[in-house]
C-alpha positions as CSV (number, residue, x, y, z in Angstrom):
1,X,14.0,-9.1,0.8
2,X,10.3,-8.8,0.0
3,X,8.3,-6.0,-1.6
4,X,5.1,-5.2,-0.2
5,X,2.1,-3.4,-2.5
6,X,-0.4,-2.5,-0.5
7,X,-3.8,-0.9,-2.4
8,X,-5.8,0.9,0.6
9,X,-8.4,3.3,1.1
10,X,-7.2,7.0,0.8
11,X,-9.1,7.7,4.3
12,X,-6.5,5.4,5.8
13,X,-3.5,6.5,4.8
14,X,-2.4,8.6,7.7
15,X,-3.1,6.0,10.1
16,X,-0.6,3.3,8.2
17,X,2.2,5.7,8.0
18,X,2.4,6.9,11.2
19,X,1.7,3.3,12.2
20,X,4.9,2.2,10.0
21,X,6.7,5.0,11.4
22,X,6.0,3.9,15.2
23,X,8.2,0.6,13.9
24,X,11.0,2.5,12.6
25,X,10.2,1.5,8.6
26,X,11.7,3.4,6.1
27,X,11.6,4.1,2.6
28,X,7.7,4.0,1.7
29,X,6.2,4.9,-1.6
30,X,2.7,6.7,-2.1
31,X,1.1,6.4,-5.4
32,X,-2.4,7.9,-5.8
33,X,-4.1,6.0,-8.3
34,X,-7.9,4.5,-9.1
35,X,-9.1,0.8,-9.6
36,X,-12.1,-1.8,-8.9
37,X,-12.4,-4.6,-7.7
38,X,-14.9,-6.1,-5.4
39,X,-16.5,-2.6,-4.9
40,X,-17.6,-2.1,-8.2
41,X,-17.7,2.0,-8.0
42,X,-21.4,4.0,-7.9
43,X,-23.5,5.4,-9.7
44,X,-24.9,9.1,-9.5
45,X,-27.2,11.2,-11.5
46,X,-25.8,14.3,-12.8
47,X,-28.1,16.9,-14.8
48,X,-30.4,13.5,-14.9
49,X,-28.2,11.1,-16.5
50,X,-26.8,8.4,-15.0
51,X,-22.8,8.0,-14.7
52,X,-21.3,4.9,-13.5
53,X,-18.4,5.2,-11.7
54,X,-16.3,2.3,-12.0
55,X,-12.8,3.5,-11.2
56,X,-12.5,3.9,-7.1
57,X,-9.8,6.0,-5.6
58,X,-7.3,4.1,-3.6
59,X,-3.8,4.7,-2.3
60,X,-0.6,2.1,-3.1
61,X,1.9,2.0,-0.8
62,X,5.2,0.3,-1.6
63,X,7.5,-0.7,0.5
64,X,10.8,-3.1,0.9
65,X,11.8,-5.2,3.8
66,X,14.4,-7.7,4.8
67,X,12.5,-10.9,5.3
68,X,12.9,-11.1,9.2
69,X,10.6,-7.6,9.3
70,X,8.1,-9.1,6.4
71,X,5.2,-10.6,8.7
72,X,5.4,-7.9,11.7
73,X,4.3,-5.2,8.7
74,X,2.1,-6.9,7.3
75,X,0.2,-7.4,10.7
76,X,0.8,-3.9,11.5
77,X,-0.6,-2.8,7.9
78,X,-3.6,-4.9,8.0
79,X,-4.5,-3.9,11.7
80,X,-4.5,0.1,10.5
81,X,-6.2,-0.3,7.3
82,X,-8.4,-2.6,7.6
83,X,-12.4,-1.0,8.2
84,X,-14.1,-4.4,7.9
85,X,-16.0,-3.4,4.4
86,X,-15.9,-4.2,0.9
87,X,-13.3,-2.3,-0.7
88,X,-10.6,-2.2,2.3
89,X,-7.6,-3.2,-0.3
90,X,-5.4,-5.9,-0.5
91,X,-1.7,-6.7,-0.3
92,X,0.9,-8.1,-2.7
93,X,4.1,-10.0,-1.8
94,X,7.1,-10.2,-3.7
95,X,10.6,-11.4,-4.1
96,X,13.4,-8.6,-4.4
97,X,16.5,-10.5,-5.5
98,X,19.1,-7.3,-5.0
99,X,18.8,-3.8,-4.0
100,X,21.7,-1.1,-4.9
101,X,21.8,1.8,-3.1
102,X,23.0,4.7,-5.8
103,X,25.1,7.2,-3.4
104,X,27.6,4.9,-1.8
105,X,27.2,1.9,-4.5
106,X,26.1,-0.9,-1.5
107,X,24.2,-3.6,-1.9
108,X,22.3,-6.0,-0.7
109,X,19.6,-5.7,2.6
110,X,21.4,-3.6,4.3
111,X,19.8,-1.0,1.9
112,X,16.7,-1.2,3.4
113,X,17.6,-0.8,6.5
């Protein structure tokens, strides 16, 4: 199993889930949280002093999936997030040794499911 962190653009949001839903995915997380990177914020003048904005607002979607799903997500995340400008997000990728689901006690990647 892999888990997938995706930081995207708030404005895009709707697009991947109902993109994720079309493929029958399951079991997202939506964090709303603020972060820089290649963007580097703004500034604006308010009251005539300068504020710099370096904190951005983005969206993190977190997700796990049995490996054979991995790369068909991933396509279908980039393809509905991406805008083709600076700030568009990026993706992290990693390894989920179990997974217990808490009602019935099962385990394994059939909890993802």
């Amino acid at each position: 199993m892999k888990k997938i962190e995706a930081y995207i653009r708030p404005e895009q949001l709707e697009d991947v889930k109902v993109a994720l839903k079309s493929m029958n995915v399951n079991g997202i997380s939506v964090t709303q949280i603020m972060g820089s990177g290649c963007q580097r914020g703004y500034r604006e003048f308010i009251r005539g002093t300068e504020v710099d904005y370096n904190f951005l607002k983005k969206i993190k979607i977190e997700l796990v999936v049995p490996d054979s799903r991995l790369e068909e997500i991933l396509g279908k995340i980039i393809e509905t997030a991406k805008t083709g400008k600076i700030g568009d997000g990026k993706i992290f990728i990693s390894e989920i040794s179990d997974a217990i689901r808490i009602r019935t006690g099962e385990r394994g990647e059939s909890t993802v499911r």
